[in-house]
C-alpha positions as CSV (number, residue, x, y, z in Angstrom):
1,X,44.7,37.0,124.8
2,X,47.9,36.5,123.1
3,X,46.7,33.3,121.1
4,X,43.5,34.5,120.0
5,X,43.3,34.9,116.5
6,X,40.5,36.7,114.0
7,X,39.7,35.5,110.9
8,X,39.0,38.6,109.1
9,X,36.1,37.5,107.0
10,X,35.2,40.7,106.0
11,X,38.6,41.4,103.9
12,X,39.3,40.2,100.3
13,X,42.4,39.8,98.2
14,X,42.8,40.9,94.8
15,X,45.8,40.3,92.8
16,X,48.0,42.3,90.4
17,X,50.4,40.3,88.4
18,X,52.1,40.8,84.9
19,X,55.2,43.0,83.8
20,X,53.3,46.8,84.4
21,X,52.2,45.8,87.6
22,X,54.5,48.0,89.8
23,X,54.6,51.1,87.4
24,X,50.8,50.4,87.0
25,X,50.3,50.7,90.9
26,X,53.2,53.0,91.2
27,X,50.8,56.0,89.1
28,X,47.8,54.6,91.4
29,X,48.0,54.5,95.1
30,X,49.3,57.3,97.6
31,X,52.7,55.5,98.8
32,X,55.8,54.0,97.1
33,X,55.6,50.7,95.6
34,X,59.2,50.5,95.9
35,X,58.8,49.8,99.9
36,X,57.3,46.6,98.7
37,X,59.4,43.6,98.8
38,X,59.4,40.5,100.1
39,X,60.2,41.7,103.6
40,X,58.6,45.0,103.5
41,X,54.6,45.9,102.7
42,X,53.0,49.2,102.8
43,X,49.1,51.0,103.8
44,X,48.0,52.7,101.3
45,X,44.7,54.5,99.3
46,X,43.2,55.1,95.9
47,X,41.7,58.5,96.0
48,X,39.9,60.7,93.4
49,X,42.0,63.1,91.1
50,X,40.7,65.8,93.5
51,X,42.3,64.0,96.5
52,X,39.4,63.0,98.3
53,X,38.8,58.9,100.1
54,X,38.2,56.4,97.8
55,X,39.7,52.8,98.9
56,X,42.3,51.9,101.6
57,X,44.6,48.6,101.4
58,X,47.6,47.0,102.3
59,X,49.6,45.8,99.7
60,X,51.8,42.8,100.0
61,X,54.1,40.9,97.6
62,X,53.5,38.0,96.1
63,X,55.3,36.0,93.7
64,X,55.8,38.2,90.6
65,X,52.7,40.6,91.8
66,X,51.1,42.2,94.6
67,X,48.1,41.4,97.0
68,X,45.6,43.9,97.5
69,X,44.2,43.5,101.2
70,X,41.2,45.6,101.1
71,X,37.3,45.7,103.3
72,X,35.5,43.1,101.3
73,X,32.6,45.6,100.6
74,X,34.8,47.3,98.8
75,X,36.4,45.2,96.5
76,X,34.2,44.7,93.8
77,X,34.4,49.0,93.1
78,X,38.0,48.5,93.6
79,X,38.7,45.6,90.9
80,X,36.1,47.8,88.7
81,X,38.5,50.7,89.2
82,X,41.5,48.9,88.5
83,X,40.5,47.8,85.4
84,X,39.1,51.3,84.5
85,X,42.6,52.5,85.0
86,X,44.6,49.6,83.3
87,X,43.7,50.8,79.2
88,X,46.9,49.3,77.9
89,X,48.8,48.1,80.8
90,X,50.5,44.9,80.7
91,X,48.7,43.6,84.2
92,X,46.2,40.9,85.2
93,X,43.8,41.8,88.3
94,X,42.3,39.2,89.8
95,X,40.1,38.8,92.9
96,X,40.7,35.8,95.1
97,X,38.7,36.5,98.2
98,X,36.9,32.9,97.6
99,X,40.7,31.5,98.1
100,X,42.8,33.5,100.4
101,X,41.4,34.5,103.6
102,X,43.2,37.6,106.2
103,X,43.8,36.5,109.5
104,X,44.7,38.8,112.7
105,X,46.8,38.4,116.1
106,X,48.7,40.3,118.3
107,X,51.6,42.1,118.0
108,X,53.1,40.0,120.9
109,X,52.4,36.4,119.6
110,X,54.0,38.1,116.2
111,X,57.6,38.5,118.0
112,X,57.3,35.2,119.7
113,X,57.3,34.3,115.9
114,X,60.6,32.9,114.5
115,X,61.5,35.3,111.5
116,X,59.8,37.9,112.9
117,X,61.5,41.9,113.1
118,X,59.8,44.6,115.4
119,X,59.2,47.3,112.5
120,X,55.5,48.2,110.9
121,X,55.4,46.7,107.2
122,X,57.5,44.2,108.1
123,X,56.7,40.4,106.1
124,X,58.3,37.3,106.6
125,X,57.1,34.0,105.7
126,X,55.2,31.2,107.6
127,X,55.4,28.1,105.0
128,X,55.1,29.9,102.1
129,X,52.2,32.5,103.3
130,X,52.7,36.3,104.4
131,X,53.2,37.1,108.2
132,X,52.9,41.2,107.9
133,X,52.8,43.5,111.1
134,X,50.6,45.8,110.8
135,X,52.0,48.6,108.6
136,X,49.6,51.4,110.0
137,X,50.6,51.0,113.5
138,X,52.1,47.5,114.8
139,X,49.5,47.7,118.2
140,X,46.8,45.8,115.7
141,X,48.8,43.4,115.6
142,X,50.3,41.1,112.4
143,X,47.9,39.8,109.7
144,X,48.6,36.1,107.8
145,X,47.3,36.0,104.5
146,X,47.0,32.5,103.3
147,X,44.9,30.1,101.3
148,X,42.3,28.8,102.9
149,X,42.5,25.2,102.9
150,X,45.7,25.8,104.8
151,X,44.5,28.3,106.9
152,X,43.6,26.2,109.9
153,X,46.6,23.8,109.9
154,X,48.6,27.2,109.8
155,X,46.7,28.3,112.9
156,X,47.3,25.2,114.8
157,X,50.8,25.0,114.2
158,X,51.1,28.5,115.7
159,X,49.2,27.7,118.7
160,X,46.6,30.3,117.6
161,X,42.8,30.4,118.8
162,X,40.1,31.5,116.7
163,X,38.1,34.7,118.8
164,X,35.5,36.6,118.0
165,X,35.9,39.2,115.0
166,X,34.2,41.7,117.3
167,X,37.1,41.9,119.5
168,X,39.6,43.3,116.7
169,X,36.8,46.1,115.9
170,X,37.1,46.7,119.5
171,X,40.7,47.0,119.4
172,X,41.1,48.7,116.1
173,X,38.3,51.5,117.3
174,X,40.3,52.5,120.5
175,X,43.1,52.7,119.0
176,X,41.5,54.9,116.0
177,X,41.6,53.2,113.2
178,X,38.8,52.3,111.0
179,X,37.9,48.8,111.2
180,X,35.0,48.9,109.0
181,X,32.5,50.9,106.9
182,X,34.8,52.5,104.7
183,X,32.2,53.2,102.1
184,X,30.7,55.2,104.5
185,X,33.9,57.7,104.2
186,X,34.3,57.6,100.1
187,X,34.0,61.3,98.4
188,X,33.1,62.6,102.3
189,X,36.8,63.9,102.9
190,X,40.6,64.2,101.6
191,X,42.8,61.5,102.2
192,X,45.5,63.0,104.4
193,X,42.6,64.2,106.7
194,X,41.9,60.4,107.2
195,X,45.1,60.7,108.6
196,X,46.7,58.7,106.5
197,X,50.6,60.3,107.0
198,X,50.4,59.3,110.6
199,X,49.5,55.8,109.3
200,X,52.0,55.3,106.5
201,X,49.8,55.7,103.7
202,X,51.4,58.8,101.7
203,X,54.5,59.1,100.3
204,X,55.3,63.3,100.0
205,X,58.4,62.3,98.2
206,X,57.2,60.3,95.1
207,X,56.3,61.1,91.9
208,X,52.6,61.9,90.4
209,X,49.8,59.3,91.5
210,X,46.0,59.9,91.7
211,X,44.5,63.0,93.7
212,X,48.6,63.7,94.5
213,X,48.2,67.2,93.6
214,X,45.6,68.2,96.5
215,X,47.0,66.0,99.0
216,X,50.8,67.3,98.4
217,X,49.0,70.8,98.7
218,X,47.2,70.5,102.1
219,X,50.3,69.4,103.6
220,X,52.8,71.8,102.3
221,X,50.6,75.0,102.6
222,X,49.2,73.6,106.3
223,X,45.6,73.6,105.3
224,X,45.3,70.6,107.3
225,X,42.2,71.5,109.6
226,X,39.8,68.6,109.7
227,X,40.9,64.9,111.0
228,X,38.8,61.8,111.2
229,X,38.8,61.1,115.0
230,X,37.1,58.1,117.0
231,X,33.8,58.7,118.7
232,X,32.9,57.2,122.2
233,X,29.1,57.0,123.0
234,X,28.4,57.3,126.7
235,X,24.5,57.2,125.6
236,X,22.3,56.8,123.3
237,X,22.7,56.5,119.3
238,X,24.4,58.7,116.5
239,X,22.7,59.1,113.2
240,X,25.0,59.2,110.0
241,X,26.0,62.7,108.6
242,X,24.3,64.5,112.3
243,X,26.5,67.8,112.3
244,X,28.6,68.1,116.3
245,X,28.3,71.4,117.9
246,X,29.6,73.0,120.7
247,X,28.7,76.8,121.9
248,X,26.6,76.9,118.6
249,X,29.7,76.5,116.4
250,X,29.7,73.4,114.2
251,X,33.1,71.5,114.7
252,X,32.7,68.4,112.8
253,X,30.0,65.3,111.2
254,X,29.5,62.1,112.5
255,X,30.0,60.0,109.7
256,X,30.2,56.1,110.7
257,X,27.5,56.0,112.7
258,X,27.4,52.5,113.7
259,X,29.4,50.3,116.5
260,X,32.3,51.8,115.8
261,X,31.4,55.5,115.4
262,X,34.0,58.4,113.7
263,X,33.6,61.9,112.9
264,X,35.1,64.3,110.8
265,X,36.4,66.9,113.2
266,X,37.7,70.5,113.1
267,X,40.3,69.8,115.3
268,X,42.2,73.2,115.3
269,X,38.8,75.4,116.1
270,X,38.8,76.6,119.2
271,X,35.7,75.4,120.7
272,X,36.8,72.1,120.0
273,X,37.4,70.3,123.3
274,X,38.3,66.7,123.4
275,X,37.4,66.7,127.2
276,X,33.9,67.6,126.6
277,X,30.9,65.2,126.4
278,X,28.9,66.3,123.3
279,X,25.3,66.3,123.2
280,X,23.0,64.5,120.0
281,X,19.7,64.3,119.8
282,X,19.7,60.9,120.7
283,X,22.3,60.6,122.7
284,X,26.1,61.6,124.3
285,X,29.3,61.3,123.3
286,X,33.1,61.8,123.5
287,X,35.7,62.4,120.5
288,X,38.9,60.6,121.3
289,X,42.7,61.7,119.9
290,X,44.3,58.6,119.8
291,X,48.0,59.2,121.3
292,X,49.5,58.3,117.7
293,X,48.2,61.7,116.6
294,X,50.2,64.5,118.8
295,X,47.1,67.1,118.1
């Protein structure tokens, strides 16, 4: 439904403010700060020095600083991080996921939207809060960040229905993109095999940030072998870390194992088959290669 609208109570908002806040993120995170502006905003990860998934956000301007829109069970490691990393910086983090709330519709109701532009990242403002589309992929839709004793006034003023959470996991697990769990991924795999180039999240061009030297390698020696693909159970149940086989070779680990299963998969091996209906213990299964890819 185009005016259904989720209220993504499992994100959170932390802030970065003060006069180091853009070099301070700038060393940090996996894309450019610089494509954040007031009408641009950018996906992006923290990742440790050796490359590998630590955190995922979007970051948005706002005001003089930046909000951080990351999985709620992740924020309190990320502000902990943060702070680890800001020694003498001239920055103030703050979390404010008990006053600004993420909320979620379709890309569709987002160009009805006066203001709006058809290009991922893109942020205008509705009264004074953050429209965004999407900056992974604009078919999940735009997200509203807003305070929330003006969220529902907001919603009703853009004709917009509150629907069941669910539904975006739905959405965001067809289309192969991690809705939830993320802890589940951190230390399992390198960032760029969570496919975060196909989603905007690296920059290849910019200077030295965290885990930059592994991830610029990967790409520009084509060691890329292993992606983090959406899993479709036809049967049954997956169990978290369960190795996937197929003619006795292992091609991949399940590792979100709940509603919205994905695996790390050896996507180049040849007894990989995306047509094939894998077998588990407890159950069957599909991967999926969500079009976006071109594997």
């Amino acid at each position: 439904m185009n005016n259904s609208v989720y209220i993504l109570k499992d994100r959170a908002i932390i802030y970065i403010n003060g006069e180091d806040s853009k070099d301070f993120l700038q060393n940090l995170i996996s894309n450019d700060i610089n494509k954040v502006t007031d009408k641009s905003s950018c996906f992006a990860s923290l990742l440790t020095p050796q490359g590998k998934f630590l955190f995922e956000f979007i970051v948005v301007k706002h005001k003089s600083g930046y909000f951080i829109d990351c999985e709620k069970n992740q924020s309190d490691e990320i502000f902990k991080k943060l702070n680890i990393y800001k020694i003498r910086s001239k920055v103030e983090i703050l979390n404010l996921s008990n006053e600004f709330v993420v909320a979620s519709f379709s890309y569709k109701k987002y160009l009805s939207i006066e203001g709006s532009k058809d290009v991922e990242g893109f942020t205008f403002k509705y009264r004074e809060d953050p429209i965004i589309l999407d900056p992974r992929n604009k078919n999940l839709g735009a997200r509203l960040i807003i305070n929330l004793e003006k969220l529902y006034l907001s919603l009703k003023k853009l004709d917009l229905k509150d629907d069941k959470i669910e539904k975006y996991y739905i959405e965001s697990h067809k289309l192969g993109i991690v809705p939830k769990d993320l802890n589940k991924l951190q230390n399992k795999l390198f960032g760029i095999e969570c496919n975060f180039e196909e989603l905007n999240g690296i920059d290849f061009k910019k200077g030295c940030y965290v885990g930059q030297e592994n991830t610029a390698r990967i790409k520009l020696k084509n060691k890329l072998s292993k992606r983090l693909l959406p899993i479709k159970i036809i049967d049954g149940k997956l169990s978290e870390d369960e190795k996937i086989y197929n003619n006795e070779i292992e091609i991949g680990k399940v590792l979100i194992n709940d509603e919205y299963p994905f695996a790390l998969i050896k996507f180049l091996d040849k007894n990989f088959d995306k047509e094939q209906v894998f077998k588990s213990k407890n159950g069957k299964y599909k991967i999926l290669v969500p079009e976006w890819l071109n594997i």
